[in-house]
DSSP file (Angstrom, degrees, kcal/mol; ACC not computed):
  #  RESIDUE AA STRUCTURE BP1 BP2  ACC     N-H-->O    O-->H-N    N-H-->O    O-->H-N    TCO  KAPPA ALPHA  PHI   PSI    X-CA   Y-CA   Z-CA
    1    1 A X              0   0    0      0, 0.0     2,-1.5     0, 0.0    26,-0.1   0.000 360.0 360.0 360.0 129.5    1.0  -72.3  -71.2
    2    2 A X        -     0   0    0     24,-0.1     2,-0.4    99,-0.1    24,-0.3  -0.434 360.0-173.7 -67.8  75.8    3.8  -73.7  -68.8
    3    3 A X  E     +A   25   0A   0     -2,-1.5    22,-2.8    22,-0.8     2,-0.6  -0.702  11.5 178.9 -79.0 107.1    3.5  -71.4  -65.8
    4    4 A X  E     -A   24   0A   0     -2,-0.4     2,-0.5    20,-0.2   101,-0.3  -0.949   6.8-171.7-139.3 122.1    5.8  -71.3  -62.8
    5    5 A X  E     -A   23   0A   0     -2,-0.6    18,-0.5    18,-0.5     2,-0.1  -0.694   1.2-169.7-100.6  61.2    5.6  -69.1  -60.1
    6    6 A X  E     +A   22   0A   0     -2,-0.5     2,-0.3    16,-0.2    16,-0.3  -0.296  18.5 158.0 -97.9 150.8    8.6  -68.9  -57.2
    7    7 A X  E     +A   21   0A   0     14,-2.2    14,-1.3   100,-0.1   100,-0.1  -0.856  34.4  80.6-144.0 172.3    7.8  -66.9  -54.0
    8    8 A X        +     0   0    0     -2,-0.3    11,-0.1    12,-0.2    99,-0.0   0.571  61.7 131.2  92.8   1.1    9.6  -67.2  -50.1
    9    9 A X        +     0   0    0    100,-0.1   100,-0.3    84,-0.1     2,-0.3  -0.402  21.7 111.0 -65.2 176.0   12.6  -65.2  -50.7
   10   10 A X  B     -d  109   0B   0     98,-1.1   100,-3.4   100,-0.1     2,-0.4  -0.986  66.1 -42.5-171.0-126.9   14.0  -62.5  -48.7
   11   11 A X        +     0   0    0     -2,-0.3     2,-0.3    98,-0.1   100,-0.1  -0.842  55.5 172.2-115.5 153.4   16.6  -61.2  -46.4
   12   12 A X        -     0   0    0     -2,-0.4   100,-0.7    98,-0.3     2,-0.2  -0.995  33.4-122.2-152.5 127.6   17.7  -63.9  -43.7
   13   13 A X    >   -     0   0    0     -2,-0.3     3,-2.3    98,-0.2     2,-0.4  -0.391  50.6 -76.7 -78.3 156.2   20.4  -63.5  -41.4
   14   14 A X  T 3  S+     0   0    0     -2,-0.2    71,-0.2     1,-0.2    72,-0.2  -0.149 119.1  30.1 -61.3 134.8   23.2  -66.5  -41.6
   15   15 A X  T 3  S+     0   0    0     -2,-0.4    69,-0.5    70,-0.2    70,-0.2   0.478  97.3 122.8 102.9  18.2   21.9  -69.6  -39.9
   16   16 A X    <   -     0   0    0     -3,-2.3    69,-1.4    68,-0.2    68,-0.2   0.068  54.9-118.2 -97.5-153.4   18.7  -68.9  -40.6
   17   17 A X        +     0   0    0     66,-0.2     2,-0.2    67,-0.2    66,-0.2  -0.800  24.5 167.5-145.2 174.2   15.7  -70.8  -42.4
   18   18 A X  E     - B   0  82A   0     64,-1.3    64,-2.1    -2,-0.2     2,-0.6  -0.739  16.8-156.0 178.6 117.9   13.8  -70.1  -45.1
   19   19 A X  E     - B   0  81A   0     62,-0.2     2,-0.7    -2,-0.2    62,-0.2  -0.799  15.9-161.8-111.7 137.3   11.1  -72.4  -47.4
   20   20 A X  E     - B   0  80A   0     60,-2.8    60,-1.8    -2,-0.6     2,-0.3  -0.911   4.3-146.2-139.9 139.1   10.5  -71.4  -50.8
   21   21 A X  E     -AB   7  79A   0    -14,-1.3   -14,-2.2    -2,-0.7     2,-0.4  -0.726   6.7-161.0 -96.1 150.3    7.5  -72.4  -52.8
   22   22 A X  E     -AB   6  78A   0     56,-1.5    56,-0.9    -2,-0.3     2,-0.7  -0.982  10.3-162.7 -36.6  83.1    7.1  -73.2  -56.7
   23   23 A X  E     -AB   5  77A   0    -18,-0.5     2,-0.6    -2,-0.4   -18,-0.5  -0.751  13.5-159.8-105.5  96.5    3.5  -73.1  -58.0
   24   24 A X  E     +A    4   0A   0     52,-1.2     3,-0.3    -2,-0.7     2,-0.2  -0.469  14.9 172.6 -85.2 127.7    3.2  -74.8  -61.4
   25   25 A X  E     +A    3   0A   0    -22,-2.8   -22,-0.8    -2,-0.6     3,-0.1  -0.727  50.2  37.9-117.7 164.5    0.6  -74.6  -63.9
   26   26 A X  S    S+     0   0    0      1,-0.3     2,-0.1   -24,-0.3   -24,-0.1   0.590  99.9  69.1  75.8  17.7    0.0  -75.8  -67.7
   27   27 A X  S    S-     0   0    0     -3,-0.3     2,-0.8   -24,-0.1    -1,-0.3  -0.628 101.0 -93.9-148.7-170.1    1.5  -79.2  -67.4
   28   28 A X    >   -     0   0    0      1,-0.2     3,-1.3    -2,-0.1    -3,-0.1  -0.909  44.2-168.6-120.1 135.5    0.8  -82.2  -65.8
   29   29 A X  G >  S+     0   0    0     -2,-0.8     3,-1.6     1,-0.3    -1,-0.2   0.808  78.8  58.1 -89.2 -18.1    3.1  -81.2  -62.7
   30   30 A X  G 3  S+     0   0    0      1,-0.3    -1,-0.3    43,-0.2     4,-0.1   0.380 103.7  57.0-101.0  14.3    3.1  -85.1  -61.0
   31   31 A X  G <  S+     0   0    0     -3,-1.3    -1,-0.3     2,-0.1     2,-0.2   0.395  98.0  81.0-107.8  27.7    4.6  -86.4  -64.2
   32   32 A X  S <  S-     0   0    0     -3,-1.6     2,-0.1    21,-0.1    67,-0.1  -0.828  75.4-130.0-137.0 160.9    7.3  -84.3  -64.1
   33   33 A X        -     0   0    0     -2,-0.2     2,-0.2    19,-0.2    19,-0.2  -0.233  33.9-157.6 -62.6 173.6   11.1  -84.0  -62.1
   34   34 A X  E     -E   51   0B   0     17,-0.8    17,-2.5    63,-0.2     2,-0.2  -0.794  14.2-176.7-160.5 131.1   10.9  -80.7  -60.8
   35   35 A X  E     -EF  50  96B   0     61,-3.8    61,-1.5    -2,-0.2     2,-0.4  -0.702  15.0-152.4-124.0 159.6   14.5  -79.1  -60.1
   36   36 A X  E     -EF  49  95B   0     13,-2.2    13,-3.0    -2,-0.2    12,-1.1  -1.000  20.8-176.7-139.4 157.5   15.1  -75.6  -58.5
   37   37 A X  E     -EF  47  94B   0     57,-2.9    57,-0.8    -2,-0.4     2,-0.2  -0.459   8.8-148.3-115.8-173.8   18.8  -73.7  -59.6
   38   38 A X  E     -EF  46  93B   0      8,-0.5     8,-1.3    55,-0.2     2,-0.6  -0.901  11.2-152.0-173.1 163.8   20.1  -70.7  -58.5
   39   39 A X  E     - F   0  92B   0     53,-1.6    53,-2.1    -2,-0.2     6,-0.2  -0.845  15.5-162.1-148.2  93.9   22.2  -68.0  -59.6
   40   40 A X    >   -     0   0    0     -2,-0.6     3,-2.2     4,-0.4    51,-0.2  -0.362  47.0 -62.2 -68.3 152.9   24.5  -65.7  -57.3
   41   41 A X  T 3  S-     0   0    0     49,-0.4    -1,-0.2     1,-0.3     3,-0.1  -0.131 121.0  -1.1 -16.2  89.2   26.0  -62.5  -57.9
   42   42 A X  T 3  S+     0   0    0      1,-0.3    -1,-0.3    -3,-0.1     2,-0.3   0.704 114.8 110.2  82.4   8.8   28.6  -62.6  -61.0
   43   43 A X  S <  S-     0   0    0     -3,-2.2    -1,-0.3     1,-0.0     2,-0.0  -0.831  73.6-112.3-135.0-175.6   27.9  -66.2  -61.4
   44   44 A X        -     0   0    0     -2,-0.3    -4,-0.4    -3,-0.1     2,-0.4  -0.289  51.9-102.3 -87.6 176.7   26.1  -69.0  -63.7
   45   45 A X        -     0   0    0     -6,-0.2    -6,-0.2    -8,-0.1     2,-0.2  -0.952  44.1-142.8-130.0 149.0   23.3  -70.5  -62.1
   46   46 A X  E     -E   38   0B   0     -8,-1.3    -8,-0.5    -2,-0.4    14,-0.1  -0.887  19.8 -96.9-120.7 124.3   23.6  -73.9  -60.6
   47   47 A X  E     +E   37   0B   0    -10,-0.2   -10,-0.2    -2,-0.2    -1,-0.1   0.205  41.0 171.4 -30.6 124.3   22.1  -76.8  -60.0
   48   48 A X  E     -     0   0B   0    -12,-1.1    12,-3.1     1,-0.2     2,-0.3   0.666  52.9 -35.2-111.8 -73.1   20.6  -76.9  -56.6
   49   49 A X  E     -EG  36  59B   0    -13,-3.0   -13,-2.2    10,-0.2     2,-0.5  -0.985  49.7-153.3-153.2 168.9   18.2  -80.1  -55.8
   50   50 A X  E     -EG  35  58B   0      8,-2.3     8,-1.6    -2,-0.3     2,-0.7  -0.960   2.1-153.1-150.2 139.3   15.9  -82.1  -57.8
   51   51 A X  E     -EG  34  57B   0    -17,-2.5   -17,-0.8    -2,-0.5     6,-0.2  -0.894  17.9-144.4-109.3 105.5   12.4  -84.4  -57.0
   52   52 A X    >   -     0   0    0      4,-1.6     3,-6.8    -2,-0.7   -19,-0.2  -0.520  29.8-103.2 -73.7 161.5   11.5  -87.0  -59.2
   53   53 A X  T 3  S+     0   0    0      1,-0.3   -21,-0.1    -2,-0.2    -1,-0.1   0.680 128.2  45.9 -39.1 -38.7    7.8  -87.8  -60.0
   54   54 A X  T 3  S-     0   0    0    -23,-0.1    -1,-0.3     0, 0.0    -2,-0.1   0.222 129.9-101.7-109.8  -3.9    8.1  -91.0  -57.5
   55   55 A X    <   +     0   0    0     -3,-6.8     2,-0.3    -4,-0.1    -2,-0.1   0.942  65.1 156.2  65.9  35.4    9.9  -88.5  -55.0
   56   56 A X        -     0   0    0     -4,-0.1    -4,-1.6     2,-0.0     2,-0.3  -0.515  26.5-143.9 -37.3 133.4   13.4  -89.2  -55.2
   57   57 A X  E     +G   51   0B   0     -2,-0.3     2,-0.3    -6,-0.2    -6,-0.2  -0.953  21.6 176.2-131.6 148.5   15.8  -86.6  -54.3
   58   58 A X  E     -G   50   0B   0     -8,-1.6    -8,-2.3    -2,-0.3     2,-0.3  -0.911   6.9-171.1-155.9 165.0   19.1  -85.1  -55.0
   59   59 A X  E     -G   49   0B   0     -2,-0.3     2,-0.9   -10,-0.2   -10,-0.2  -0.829  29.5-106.7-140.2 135.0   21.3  -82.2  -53.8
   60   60 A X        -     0   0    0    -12,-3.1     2,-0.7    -2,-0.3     3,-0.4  -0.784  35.4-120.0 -81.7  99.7   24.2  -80.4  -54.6
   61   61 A X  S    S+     0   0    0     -2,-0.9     3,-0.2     1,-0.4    -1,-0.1   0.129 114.0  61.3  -3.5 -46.8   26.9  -81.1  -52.4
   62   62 A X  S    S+     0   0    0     -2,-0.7    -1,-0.4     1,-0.2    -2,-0.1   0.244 112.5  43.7 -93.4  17.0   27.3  -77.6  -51.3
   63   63 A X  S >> S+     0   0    0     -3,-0.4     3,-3.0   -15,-0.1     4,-1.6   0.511  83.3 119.7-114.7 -21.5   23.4  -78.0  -50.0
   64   64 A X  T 34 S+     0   0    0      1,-0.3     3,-0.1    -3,-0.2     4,-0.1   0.003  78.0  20.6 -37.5 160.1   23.3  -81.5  -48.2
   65   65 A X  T 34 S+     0   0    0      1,-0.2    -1,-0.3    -6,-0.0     3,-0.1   0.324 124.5  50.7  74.8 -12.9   22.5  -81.6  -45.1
   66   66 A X  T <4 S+     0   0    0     -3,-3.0    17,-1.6     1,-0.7     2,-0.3   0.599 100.6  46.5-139.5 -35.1   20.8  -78.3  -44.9
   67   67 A X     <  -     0   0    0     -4,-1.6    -1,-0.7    15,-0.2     2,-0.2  -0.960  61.1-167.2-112.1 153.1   18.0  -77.9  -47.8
   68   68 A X        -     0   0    0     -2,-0.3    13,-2.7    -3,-0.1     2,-0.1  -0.797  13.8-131.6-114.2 172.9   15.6  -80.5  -48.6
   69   69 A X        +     0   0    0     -2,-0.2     2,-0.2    11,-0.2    11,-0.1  -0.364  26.5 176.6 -81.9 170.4   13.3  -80.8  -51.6
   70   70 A X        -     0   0    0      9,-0.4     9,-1.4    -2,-0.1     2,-0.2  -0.922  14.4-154.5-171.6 161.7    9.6  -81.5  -51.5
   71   71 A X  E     -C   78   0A   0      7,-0.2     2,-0.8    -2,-0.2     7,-0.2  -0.950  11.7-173.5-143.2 129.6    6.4  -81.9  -53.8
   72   72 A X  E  >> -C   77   0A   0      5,-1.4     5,-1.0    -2,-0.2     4,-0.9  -0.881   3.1-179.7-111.2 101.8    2.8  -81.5  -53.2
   73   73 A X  T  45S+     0   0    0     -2,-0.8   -43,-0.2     1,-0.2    -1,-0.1   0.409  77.3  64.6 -95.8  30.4    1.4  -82.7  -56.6
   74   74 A X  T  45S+     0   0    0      3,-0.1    -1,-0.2     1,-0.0    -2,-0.0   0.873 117.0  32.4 -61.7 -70.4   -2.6  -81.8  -54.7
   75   75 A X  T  45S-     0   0    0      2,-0.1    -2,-0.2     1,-0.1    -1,-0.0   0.538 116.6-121.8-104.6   3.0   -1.6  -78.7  -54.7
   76   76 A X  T  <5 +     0   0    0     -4,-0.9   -52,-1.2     1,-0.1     2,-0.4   0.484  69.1 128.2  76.5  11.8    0.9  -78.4  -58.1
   77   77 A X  E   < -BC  23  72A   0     -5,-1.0    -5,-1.4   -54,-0.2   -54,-0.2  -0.867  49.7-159.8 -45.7  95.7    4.0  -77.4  -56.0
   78   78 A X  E     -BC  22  71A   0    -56,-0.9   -56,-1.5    -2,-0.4     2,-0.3  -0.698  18.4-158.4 -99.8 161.6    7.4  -77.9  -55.2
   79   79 A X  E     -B   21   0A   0     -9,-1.4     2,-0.7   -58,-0.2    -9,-0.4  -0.632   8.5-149.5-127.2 168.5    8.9  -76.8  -52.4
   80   80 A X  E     -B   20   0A   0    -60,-1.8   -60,-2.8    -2,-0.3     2,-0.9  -0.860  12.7-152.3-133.5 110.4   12.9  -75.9  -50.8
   81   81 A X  E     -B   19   0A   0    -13,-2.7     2,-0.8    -2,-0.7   -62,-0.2  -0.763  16.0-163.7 -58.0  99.3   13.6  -76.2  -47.6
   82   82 A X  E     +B   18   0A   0    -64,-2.1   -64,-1.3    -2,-0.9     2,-0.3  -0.840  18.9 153.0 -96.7  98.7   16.5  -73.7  -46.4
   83   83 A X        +     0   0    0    -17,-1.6   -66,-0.2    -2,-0.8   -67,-0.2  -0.856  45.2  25.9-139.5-144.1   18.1  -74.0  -43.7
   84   84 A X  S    S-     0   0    0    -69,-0.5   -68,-0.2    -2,-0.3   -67,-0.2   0.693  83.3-148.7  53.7   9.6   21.6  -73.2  -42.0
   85   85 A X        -     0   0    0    -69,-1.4     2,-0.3   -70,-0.2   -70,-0.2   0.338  22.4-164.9 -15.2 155.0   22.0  -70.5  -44.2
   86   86 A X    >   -     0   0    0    -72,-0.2     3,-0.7   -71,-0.1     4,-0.5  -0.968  31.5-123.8-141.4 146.0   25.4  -69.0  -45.6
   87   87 A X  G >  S+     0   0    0     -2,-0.3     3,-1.3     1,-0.3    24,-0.2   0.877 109.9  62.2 -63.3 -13.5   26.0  -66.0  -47.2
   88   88 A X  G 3  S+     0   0    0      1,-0.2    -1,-0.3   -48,-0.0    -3,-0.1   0.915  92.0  69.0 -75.6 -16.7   27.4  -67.8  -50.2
   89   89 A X  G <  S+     0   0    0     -3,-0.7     2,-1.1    22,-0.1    -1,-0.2   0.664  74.5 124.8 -89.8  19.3   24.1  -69.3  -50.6
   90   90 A X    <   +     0   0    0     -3,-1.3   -49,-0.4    -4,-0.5     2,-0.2  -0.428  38.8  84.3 -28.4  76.3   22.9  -65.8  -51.5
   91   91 A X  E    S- H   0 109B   0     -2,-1.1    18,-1.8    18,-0.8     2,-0.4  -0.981  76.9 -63.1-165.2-178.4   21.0  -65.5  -55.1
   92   92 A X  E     -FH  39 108B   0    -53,-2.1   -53,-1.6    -2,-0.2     2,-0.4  -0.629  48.9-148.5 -92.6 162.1   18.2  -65.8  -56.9
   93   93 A X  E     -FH  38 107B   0     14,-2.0    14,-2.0    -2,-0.4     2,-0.4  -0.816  12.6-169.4-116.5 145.9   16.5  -69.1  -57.2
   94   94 A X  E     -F   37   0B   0    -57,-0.8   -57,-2.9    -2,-0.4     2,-0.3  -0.952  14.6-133.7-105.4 134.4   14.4  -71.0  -59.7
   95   95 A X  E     +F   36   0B   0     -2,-0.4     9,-0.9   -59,-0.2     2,-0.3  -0.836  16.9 177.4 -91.9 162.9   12.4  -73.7  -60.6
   96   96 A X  E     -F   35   0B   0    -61,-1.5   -61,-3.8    -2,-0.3     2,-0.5  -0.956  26.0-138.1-165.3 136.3   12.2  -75.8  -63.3
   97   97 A X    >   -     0   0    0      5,-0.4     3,-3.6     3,-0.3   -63,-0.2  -0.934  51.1-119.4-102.4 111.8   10.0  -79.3  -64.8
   98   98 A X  T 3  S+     0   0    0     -2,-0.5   -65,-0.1     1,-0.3     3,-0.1   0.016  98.6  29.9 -60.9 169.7   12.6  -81.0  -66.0
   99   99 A X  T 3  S+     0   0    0      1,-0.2     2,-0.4   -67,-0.1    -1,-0.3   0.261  97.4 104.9  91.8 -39.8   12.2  -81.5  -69.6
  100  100 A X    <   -     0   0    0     -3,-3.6     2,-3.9     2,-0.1    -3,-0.3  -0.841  65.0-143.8 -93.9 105.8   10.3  -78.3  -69.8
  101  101 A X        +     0   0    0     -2,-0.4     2,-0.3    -3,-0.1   -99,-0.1  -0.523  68.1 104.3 -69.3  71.5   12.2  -75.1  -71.4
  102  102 A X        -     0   0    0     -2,-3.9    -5,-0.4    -5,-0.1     2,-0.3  -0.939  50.0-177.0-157.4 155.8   10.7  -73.0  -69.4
  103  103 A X        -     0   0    0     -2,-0.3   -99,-0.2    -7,-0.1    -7,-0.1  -0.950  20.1-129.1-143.9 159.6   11.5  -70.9  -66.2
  104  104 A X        -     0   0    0     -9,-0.9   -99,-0.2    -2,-0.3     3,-0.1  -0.301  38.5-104.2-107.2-166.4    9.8  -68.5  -63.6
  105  105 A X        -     0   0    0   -101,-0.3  -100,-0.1     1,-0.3     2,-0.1   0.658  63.1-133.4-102.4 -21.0   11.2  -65.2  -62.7
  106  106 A X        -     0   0    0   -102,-0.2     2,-0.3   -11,-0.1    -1,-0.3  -0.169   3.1 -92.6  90.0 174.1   12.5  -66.5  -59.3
  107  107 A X  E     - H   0  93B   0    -14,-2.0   -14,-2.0  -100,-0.1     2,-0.3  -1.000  39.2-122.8-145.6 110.1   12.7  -65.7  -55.7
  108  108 A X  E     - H   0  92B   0     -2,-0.3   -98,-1.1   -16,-0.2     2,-0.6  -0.545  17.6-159.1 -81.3 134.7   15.7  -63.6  -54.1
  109  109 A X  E     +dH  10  91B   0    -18,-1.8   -18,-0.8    -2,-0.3     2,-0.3  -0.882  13.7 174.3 -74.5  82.9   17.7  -65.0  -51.5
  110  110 A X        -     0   0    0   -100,-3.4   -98,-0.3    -2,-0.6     2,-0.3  -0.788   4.9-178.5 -98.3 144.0   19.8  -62.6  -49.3
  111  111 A X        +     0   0    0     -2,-0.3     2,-0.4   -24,-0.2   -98,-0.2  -0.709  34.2 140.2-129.6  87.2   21.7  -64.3  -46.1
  112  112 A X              0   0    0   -100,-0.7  -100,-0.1    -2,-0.3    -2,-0.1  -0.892 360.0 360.0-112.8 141.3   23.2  -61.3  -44.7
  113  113 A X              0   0    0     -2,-0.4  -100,-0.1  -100,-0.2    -1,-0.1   0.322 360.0 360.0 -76.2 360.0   23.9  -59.9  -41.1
């Protein structure tokens, strides 16, 4: 059973940092992309960044420059890097193996003063 597990949210003032972890189980997690989304207040949730198995990256515009991706497939994990925070980047976040229909309950983001 495809298990994914996101933790590291919380409340962060703007400019601040923040890593959030992924811990996947039931699959075989270094043959897989692994992508994380996220989904603000009133809105659809959005493509954030994505790792391929070989460790590739990409970002959504409105992150460059301030999160990276990351994978530790030892430990079955991907990881986000946060930083600079903005308030817009407020919600909750997911992960996802691409390929895989399946999702974890997520990890809230606040970036408030």
């Amino acid at each position: 059973q495809v298990q994914l597990v996101e933790s590291g949210g919380g409340l962060v003032q703007p400019g601040g940092s923040l890593r959030l972890s992924c811990a996947a189980s039931g699959f075989t997690f270094s043959n897989y992309a692994m992508r994380w989304y996220r989904q603000g207040p009133g809105k659809e949730r959005e493509f954030v960044a994505r790792i391929s198995s070989l460790g590739n990256i990409n970002r959504a515009d409105s992150v460059k420059g301030r999160f990276t991706i990351s994978r530790d497939n030892a430990k079955n994990t991907v990881y986000l890097q946060m930083n600079s925070l903005k308030p817009e980047d407020t919600a909750v976040y997911y992960c996802n193996a691409e390929a895989i229909n399946s999702w974890g309950k997520g990890t809230l983001v606040t970036v408030s003063s």
